[in-house]
N, C-alpha and C positions, 0 to 999 in steps of 0.2 A: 464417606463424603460423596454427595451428589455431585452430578456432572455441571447443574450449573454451578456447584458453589467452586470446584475445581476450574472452570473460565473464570471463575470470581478472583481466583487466588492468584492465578494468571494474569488475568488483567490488572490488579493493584502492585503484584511484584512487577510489571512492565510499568505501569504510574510513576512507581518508586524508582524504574531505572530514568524514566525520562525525567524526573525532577534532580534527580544526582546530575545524569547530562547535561540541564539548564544549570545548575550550580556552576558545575567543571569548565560550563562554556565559556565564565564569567570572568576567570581565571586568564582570558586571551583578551589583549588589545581589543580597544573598539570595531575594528573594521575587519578583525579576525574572528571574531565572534560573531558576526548576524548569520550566518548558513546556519553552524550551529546551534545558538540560539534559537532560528526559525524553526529548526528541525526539533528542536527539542519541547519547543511550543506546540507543534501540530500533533507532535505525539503524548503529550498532556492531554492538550483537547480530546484525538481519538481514543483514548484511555477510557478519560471522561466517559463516552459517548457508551463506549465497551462494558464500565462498571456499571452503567443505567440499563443497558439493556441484559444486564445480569441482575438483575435486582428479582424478577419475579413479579413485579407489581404490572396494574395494568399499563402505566405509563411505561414501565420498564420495554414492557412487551412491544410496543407501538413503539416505543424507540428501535426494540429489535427487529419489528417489521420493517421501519423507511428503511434501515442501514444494512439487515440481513438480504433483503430479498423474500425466497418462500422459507416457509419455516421447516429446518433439518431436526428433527425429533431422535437423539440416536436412545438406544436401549441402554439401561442402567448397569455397570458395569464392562458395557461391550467395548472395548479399544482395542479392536483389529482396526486396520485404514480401510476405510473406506474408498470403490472405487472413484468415485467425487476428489477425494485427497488425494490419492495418484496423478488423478490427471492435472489437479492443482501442484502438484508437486513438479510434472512434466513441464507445464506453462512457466515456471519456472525456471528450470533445466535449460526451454528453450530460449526465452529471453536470457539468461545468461550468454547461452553461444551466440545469438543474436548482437547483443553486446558487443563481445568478445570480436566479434569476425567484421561489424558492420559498422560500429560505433553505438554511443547513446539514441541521439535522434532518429536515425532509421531504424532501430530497435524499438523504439518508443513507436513509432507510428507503425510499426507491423507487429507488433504486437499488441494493441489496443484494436488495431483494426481485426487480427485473426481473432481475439478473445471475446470481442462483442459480435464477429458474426457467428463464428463456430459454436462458443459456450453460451454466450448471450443471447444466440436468436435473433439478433437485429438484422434490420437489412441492410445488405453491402451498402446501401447509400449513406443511410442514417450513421452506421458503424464507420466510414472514410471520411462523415465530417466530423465525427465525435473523434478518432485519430488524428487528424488534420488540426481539430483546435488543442490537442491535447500537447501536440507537438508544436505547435506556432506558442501554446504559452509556454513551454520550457526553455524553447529557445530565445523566448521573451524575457525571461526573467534570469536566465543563466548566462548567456551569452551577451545581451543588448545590455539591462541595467548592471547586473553584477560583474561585467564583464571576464567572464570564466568561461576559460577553451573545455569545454564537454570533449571525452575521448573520444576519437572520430574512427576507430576499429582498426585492425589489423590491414584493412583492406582500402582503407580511406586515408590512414596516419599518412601524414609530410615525411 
């Protein structure tokens, strides 16, 4: 099996869980259902976006230019990690303890801001207001409409 048809296989079993999750949502009261709901909608759509750009065709491709970035070519058969994946993996790591120690929100905005200047390349300016809107919408939509207290971290909690 080729490596794209294996993201193929990947991405339609993740379709299939997020359609079971939209199912399972359904299952809750109205107003206990829209997070999930939502969330199980956006990851429909990203699926979506995922099994197009696994197709091979030229649309496929152009779809996996806007949403990849540059294009990552790996070698047929090769599944060592790559160091790309590590540090993707690190970014990860860190936003967790970030999390963890700080809360959501300043998590969210130091890590959108380190990841677009370090990884991204942007500059600190561009990358503090791509942080800054990142963090004014979450806090918009979690806290003001849905009114839901975000964990405020170890170091923040009441």
């Amino acid at each position: 099996m080729t490596n794209r048809m294996r993201n193929m296989v990947v991405s339609l079993l993740l379709l299939a869980l997020a359609v079971g999750y939209l199912f399972w949502s359904y299952a809750y009261p109205p107003q206990s259902r829209e997070v999930p709901a939502l969330v199980a909608w956006l990851t429909i759509g990203l699926c979506l976006i995922d099994v197009i750009a696994h197709t091979g065709t030229p649309f496929g491709d152009r779809v996996a230019g806007i949403f990849s970035g540059r294009a990552h070519i790996e070698a047929e058969g090769d599944l060592r990690i790559t160091r790309e994946e590590w540090l993707s993996m690190l970014w990860m790591a860190i936003s967790l303890v970030m999390i963890l120690l700080a809360g959501i929100l300043p998590a969210a905005l130091l890590y959108v801001f380190g990841y677009m200047t370090i990884h991204g390349r942007l500059s600190p300016r561009l990358s503090a207001c791509v942080a800054v809107g990142t963090t004014l919408f979450c806090w918009v939509v979690f806290e003001v409409l849905l009114k839901f207290d975000l964990y405020g971290g170890l170091f923040f909690e009441d």
